[in-house]
N, C-alpha and C positions, 0 to 999 in steps of 0.2 A: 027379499033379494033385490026389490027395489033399489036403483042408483045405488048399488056397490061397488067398487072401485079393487080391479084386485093388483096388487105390485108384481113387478116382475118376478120375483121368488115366489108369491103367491099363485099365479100363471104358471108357472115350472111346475109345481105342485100337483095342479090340477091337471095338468096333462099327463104328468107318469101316472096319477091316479085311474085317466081313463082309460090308460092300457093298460094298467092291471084289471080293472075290472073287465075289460076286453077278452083278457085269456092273451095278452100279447106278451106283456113280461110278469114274472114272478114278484111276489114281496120283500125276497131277500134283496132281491137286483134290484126295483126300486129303492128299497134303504140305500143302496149302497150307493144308487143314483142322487139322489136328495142329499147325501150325507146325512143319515138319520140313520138310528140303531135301528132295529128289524122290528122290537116291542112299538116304539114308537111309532113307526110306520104303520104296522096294525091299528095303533090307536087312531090316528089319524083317516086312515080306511076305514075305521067302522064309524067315526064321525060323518064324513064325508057321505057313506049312505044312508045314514038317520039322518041329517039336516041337508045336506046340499053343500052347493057351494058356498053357503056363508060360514060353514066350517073351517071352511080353510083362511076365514081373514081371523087377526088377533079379538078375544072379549075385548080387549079394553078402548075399541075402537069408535071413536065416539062418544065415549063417556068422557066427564068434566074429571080433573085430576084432585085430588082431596087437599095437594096444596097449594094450590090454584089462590091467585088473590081476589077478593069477593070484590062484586063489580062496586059494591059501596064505597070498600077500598081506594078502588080506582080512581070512582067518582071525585073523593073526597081529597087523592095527591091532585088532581086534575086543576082542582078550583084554586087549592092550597098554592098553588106555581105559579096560578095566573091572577092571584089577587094580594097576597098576604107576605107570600114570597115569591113577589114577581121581581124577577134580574138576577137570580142566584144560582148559581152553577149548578149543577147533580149531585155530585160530591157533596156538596157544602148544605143543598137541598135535601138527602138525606137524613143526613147529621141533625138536621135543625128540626126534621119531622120523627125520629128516635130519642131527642132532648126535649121537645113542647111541646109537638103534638101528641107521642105515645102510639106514636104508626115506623113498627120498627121492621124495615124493609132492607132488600140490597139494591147496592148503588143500582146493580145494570137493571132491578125488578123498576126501577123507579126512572132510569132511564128508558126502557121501553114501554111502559107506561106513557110517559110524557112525548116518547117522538111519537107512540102510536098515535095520543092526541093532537101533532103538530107543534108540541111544545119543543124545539130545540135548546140546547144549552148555550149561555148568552155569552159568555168565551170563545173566542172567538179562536180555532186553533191551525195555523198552516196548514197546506193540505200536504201531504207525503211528496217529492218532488220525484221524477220517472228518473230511475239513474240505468244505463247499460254498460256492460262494459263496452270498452273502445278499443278497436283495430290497433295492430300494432302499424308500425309507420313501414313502408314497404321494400326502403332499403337502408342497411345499415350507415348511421353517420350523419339519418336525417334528423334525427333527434337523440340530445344524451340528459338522461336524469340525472341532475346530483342533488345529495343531500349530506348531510352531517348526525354520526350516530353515536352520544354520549352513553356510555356504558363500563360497568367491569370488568375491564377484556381483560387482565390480568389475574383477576379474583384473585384480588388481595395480597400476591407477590409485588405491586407495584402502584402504581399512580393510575386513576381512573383517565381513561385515553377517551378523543373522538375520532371515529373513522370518518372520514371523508373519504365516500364513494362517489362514482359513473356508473351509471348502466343506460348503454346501450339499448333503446326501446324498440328496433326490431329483431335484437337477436339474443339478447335478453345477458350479453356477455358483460366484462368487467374490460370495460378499457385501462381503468387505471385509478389507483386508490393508495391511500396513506394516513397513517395514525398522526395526531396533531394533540395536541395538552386540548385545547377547545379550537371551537370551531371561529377560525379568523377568516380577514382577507389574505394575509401570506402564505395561510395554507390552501387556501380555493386557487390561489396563482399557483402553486406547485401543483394542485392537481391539473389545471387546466395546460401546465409545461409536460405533466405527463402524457396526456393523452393528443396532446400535437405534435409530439415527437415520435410517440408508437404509431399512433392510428394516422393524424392529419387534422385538420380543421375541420368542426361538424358543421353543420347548416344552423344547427337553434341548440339550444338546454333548457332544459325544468326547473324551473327553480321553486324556492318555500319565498316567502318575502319575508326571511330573516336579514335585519337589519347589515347584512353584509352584500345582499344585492339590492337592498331599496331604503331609501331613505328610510326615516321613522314618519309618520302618516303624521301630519297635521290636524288637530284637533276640528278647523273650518272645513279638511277634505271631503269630497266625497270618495268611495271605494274606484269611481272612473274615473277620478282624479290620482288617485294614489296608483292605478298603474299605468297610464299616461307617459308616453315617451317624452312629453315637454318638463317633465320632473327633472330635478336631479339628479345625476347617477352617481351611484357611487364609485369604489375606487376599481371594483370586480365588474360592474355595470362600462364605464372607461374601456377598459382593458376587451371587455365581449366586443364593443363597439367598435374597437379598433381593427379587431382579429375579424370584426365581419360576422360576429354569430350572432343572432337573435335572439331575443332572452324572452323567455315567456312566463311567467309568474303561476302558479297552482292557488286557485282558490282555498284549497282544501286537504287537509293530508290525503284522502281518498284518489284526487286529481293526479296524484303524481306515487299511485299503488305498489308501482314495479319495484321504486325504489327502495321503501318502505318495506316491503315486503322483503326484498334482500336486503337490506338492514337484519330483520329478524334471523332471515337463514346464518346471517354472517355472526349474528350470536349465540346460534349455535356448533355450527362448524368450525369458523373460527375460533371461538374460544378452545374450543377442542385440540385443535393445532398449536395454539400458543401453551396451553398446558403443558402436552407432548412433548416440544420444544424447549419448556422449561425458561422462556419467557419474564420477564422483568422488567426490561426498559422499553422507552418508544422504539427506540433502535432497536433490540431486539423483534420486538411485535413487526417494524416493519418489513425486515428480512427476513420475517416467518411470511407475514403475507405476499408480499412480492416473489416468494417460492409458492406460495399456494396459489394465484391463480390464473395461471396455464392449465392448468387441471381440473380447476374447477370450471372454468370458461369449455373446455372441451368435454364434461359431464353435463355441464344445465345449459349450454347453447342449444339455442333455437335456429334452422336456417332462415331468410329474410324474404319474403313475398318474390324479390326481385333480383336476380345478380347483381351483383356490382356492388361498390359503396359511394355512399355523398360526401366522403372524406377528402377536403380537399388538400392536396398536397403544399408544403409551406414552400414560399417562396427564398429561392437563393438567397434574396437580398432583403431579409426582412431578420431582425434583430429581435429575436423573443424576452430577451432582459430590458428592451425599451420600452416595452406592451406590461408584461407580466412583472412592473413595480409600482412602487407607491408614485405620485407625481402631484408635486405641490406649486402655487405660483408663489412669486415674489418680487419683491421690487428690491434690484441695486442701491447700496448708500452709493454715498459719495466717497467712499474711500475702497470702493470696487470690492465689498464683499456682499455675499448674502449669509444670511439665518435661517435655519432650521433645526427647532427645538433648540436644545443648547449648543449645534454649531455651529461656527463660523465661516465659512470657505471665502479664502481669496485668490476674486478673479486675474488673470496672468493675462496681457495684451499676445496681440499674434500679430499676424500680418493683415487680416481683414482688419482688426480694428483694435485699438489700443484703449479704449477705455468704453465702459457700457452702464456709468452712472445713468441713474434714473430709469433704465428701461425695466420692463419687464421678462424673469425668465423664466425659468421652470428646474427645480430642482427633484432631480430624480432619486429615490432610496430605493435602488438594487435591491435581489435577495440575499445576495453577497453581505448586505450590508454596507457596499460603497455607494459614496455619494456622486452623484455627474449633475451638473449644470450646462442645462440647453437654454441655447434662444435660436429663435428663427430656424427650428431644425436643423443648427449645427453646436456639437459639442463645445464648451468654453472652457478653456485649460484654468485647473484651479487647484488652489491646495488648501490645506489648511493655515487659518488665520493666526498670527503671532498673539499669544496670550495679549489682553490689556493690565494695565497694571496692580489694577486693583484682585486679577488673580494673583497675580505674583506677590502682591505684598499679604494674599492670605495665609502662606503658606509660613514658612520655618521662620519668617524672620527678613529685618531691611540687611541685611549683612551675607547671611549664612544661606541665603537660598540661590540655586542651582539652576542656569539656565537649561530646558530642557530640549536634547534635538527634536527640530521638525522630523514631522512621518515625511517618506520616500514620497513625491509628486509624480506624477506622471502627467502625460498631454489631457487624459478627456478624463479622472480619478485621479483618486489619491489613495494611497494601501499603506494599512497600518501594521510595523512590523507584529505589530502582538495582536492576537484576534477579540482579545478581551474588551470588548468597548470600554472597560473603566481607564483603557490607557488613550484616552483622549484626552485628560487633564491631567498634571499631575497628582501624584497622592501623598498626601501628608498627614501623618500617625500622630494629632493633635495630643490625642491623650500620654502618649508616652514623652511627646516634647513638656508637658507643660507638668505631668505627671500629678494630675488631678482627676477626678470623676466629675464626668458631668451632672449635671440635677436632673430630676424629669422632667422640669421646662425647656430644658436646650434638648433632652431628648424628643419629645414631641413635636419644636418646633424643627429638628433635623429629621425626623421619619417623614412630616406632613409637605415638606421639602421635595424629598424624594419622591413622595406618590405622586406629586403636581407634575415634578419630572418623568415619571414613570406614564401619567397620562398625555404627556407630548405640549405642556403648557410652556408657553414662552416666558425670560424672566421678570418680563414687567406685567405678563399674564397673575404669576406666581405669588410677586411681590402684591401685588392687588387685593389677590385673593385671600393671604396672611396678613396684611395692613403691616409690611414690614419694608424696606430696602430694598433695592437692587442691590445696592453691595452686599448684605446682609447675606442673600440669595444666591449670588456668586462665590463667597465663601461656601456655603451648606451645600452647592452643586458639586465643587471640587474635592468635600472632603471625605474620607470613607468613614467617620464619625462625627458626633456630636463636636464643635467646636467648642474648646474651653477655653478660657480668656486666664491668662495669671493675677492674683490677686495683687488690690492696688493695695503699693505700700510705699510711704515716703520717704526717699533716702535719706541717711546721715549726712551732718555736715563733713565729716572726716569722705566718707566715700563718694562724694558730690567731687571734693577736693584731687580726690586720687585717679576716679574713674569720669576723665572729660571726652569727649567727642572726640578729637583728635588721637588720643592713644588706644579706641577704640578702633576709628579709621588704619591706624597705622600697623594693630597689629592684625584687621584683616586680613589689608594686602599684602603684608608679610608672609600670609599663611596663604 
């Protein structure tokens, strides 16, 4: 009984034992003490007074286990690590002493083997980083998450949508949220018009560094370079900056949980509603969600550490369609227009000043879709630019083609009676005038046309890039197909004779 060691359950034991043998309590009440059947408890009583209290510790206490690794074992991974296969992982150290050596062990028997010797494993592996969760921020308004959540909101009635959500990080509500095809800067501006019209202006927002708030990262950067306020901002980066809010980038999807995580609720509840609803288009999905969340803001709202909110109120004299658009520079020709993408706007003199070659302005693209042209933060009356000729002569013909009215001007825009932007150049239905088909080379080179167009390339960008024309180019912008050319064929002398220039001219303008 020498140095025995008894455990707390083992100690319990012996104690109800010695009141039973006292005459203090009965056998049955100990069992029932112990959790042990009444047989058993006898058994254990009568051990107890044949041997003592080494009765009460386990046999096997002490003894070596049968599948015990033999210290030869040991010996022989020990040397095998440090001389033959020294620098090789555990893993890999296993494996190699089950294939050559014929010492077939498990990884962890062979890793505590080797740390018990000091032998650590030569991979070197991070250590787990402390993460806690973090405080909500103390009053509403001082922080808003957004993010963008590509999904099946429709399942399968429709075209796969992204939500673009807010949430509010101390009160856990939905400021303001809308379905978009993907996740853009024109949709981050409509969310950001919504929630400083409801709520007000926050102090900061969450963002991912999806390439719509941060540049794309430069291969030389480092990561405290890449979120660095002396970077570039973008066109959503611009517009926070303006509005005064703070932009803080998330390391990590983890960093910015709340939203994330409502993302997930909203794929399920959500979707739920739009089923319900019977749901189809963006438009629909969005007047389902803009009816859902009043109600859900007043089911999962949190109150805020603090009263009040950080929401600042917008000011009277602050223009949200001047903040919340695109904003490009440019430089004035000399014939008072400026470009962007394929338009041309020309600038109209006023009273401050009648001509602004050379300078630099700033061409604005609204959500509207209209264009204004600023300098020196004041509006520049402009309209759209009169076709050059080289569009007009793409079209139907030097005789038979149709000068088209200018769009309606205004002082600081210009609004086009049709909202279809194809009606900013004319359209001409090549193939029915010329009543040909085009080949797959004209079709190709009029689809590769369009995508150039379609990515915001200028025409001498375009032409570049195809090794073709600017006129080329200007034709394939204007037309709503492939252009077909009529086949060359050489006149007769009789209709050389009958059909000249002049009876051509003359029964134009007759007609």
């Amino acid at each position: 009984m020498r140095g025995l060691t008894l455990t707390q359950q083992e100690q319990g034991r012996l104690q109800t034992l010695n009141l039973v043998l006292e005459g203090r309590m009965g056998v049955a009440e100990a069992a029932c003490v112990l959790g042990l059947s009444e047989r058993h408890a006898w058994r254990i009583l009568a051990a107890y007074r044949r041997e003592g209290v080494v009765a009460l510790a386990h046999g096997n206490r002490g003894c070596r286990p049968t599948n015990a690794t033999s210290e030869e074992t040991r010996q022989r991974v020990i040397t095998l690590a440090g001389t033959r296969y020294a620098g090789i992982n555990h893993t890999h150290l296993t494996e190699l002493l089950a294939e050559r050596e014929e010492v077939t062990l498990a990884r962890s028997t062979v890793r505590n083997i080797l740390v018990g010797a000091g032998l650590a494993s030569p991979r070197h592996r991070r250590p787990p980083r402390h993460r806690c969760r973090r405080e909500r921020m103390p009053q509403e308004g001082v922080l808003v998450q957004i993010d963008g959540s590509y999904h099946n909101w429709l399942e399968g009635r429709g075209p796969w949508l992204t939500l673009l959500l807010a949430v509010d990080d101390a009160t856990g509500t939905i400021p303001w949220a809308l379905f978009r095809e993907h996740e853009d800067a024109q949709g981050y501006f409509r969310l950001l018009w919504g929630i400083v019209q409801g709520r007000g202006v926050p102090l900061a927002v969450y963002t991912d560094r999806h390439a719509v708030f941060q540049p794309p990262r430069r291969s030389s950067e480092t990561v405290e370079e890449s979120l660095s306020a002396e970077r570039g901002r973008t066109q959503v980066g611009r517009a926070l900056r303006e509005l005064g809010i703070c932009q803080v980038f998330a390391r990590s999807p983890e960093a910015k949980g709340r939203v994330e995580r409502m993302a997930g609720t909203f794929q399920d509840r959500l979707v739920s509603e739009l089923r319900l609803a019977g749901a189809t288009t963006m438009a629909d999905a969005n007047w389902v969600l803009w009816k859902f969340l009043p109600g859900f803001n007043q089911r999962f709202g949190v109150p805020p550490a603090q009263p009040g909110g950080a929401y600042r109120p917008v000011e009277p004299d602050l223009d949200l369609a001047t903040i919340l658009c695109f904003k490009h520079d440019c430089k004035v020709a000399r014939d008072n227009t400026v470009k962007y993408r394929w338009h041309t706007l020309q600038l109209l003199p006023d009273s401050d000043r009648r001509s602004y070659t050379g300078v630099r302005a700033e061409v604005q693209v609204r959500l509207d879709g209209n264009l204004v042209v600023f300098h020196q933060g004041r509006v520049i009356p402009s309209r759209e630019a009169p076709p050059r000729a080289g569009v007009l002569r793409s079209g139907n013909g030097i005789w038979s083609s149709v000068l088209h009215v200018l769009p309606k001007c205004i002082t600081d825009n210009f609004v086009y009676e049709n909202a279809d932007p194809k009606s900013l150049a004319p359209h001409y239905s090549t193939q029915e005038i010329q009543g040909r088909r085009p080949t797959p080379r004209q079709w190709s080179r009029w689809e590769a046309v369009q995508a150039a167009k379609r990515r915001g390339l200028s025409r001498r960008a375009i032409a570049r890039e195809l090794g073709i024309s600017r006129n080329t180019v200007k034709k394939h912008l204007v037309a709503d197909s492939p252009i077909v050319y009529p086949p060359r064929s050489r006149p007769s002398v009789e209709s050389s004779k009958t059909e000249t220039l002049p009876a051509v001219l003359t029964e134009s303008l007759n007609n």
